[in-house]
C-alpha positions as CSV (number, residue, x, y, z in Angstrom):
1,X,29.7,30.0,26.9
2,X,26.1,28.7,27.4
3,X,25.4,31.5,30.1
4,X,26.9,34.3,27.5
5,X,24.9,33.0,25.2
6,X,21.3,32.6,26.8
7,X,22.4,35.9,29.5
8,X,20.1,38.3,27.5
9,X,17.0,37.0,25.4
10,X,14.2,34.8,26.5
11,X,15.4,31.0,26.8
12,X,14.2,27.8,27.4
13,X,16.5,24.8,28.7
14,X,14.8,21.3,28.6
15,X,16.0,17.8,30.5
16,X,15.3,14.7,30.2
17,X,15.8,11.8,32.5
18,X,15.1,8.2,31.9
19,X,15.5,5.7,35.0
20,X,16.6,7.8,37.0
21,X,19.7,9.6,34.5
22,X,19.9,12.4,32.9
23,X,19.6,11.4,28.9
24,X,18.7,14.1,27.4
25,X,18.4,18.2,26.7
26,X,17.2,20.7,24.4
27,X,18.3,24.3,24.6
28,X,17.5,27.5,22.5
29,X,16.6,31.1,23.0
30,X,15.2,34.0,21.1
31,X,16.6,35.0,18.1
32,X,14.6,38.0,17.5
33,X,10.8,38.8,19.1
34,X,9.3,36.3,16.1
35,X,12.5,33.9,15.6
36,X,13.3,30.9,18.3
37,X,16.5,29.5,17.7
38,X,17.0,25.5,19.1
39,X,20.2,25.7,20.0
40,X,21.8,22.8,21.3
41,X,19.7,19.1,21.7
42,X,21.1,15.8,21.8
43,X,20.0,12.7,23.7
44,X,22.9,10.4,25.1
45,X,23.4,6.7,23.2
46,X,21.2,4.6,26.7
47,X,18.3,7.0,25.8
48,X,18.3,6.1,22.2
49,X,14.9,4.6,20.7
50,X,12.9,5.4,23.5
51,X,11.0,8.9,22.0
52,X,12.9,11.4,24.0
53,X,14.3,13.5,21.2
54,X,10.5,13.6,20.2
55,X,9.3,14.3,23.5
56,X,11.9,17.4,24.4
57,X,10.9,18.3,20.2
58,X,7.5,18.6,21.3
59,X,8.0,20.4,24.5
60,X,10.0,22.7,23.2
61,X,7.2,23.8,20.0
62,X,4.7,23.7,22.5
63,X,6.4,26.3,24.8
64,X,7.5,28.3,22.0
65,X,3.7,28.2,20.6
66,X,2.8,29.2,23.9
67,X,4.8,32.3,23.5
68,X,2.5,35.1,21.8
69,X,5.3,36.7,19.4
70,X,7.0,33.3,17.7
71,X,6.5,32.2,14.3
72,X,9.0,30.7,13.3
73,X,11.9,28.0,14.8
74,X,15.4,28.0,13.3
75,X,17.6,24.7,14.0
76,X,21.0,23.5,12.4
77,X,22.3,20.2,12.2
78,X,24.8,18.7,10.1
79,X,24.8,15.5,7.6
80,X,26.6,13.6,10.5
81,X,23.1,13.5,12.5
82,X,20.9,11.8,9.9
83,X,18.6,10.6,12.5
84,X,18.6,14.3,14.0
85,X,17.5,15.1,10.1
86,X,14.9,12.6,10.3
87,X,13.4,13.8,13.1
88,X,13.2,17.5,12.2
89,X,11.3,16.5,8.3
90,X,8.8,13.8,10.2
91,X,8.0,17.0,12.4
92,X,7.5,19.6,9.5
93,X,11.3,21.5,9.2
94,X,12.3,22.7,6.2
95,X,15.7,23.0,5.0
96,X,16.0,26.7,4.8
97,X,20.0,26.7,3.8
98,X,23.2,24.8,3.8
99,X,26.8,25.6,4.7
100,X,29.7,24.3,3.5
101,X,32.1,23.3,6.4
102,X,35.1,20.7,6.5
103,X,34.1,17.4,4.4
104,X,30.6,16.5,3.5
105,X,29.4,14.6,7.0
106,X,30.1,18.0,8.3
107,X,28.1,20.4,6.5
108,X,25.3,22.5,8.2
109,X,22.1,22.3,6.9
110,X,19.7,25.0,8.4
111,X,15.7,24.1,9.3
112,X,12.8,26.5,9.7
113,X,9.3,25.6,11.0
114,X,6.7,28.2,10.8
115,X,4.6,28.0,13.6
C-alpha cells in the first residue's frame, strides 16, 4: 500500500533512530504541485519525550520549504492523538476540517500550514 501510494508524485520518507533503534518516521508526498500531504508519522512509546516528533516535524517543513512549488501542508489526525494535536497547533496548523468517523476519540480533524 505505501509503494502504491508514494509510486507516482514527489515523496519524502523520514527515520529516526535513537540509541541505536529505529523510533521514529514521517511520511508524505505531493498532493498537488502547491499541496504536501504528511501522510503517515508516529514515534514508537521508548522514543517518547525526547523531541523526535519535533525534529522529523521540522525536517519534514524544511524539505518541503526547500521545494520551490509548496505552499501549503495538509495533515490529519484524530482526537485519539491529543499529543499529535498538540504538536501540530505549537507548530502553527490550523484545523482546516473535521470528519465524523466511529465514536468521538476517532474523529479526523484535518490541519493546514501555509508555508
Amino acid at each position: 500500500m505505501i509503494r502504491l501510494r508514494l509510486a507516482h508524485q514527489p515523496a519524502l520518507i523520514l527515520v529516526a533512530e535513537y540509541q541505536q533503534q529505529l523510533v521514529g518516521v514521517k511520511v508524505g508526498y505531493a498532493l498537488s504541485e502547491q499541496v504536501f500531504y504528511s501522510w503517515l508519522g508516529g514515534v514508537l512509546a521508548c522514543g517518547r519525550g525526547l523531541g523526535i516528533a519535533q525534529k522529523l516535524l521540522e525536517a519534514q517543513e524544511a524539505w518541503v520549504m526547500a521545494q520551490s512549488s509548496y505552499t501549503m501542508i495538509n495533515v490529519k489526525s484524530r482526537n485519539c492523538f491529543p499529543a499529535m494535536v498538540r504538536l501540530l497547533f505549537r507548530n502553527g496548523y490550523a484545523i482546516e476540517n473535521m470528519e465524523k468517523k466511529g465514536q468521538l476519540r476517532d474523529y479526523r480533524l484535518g490541519f493546514t500550514k501555509q508555508i
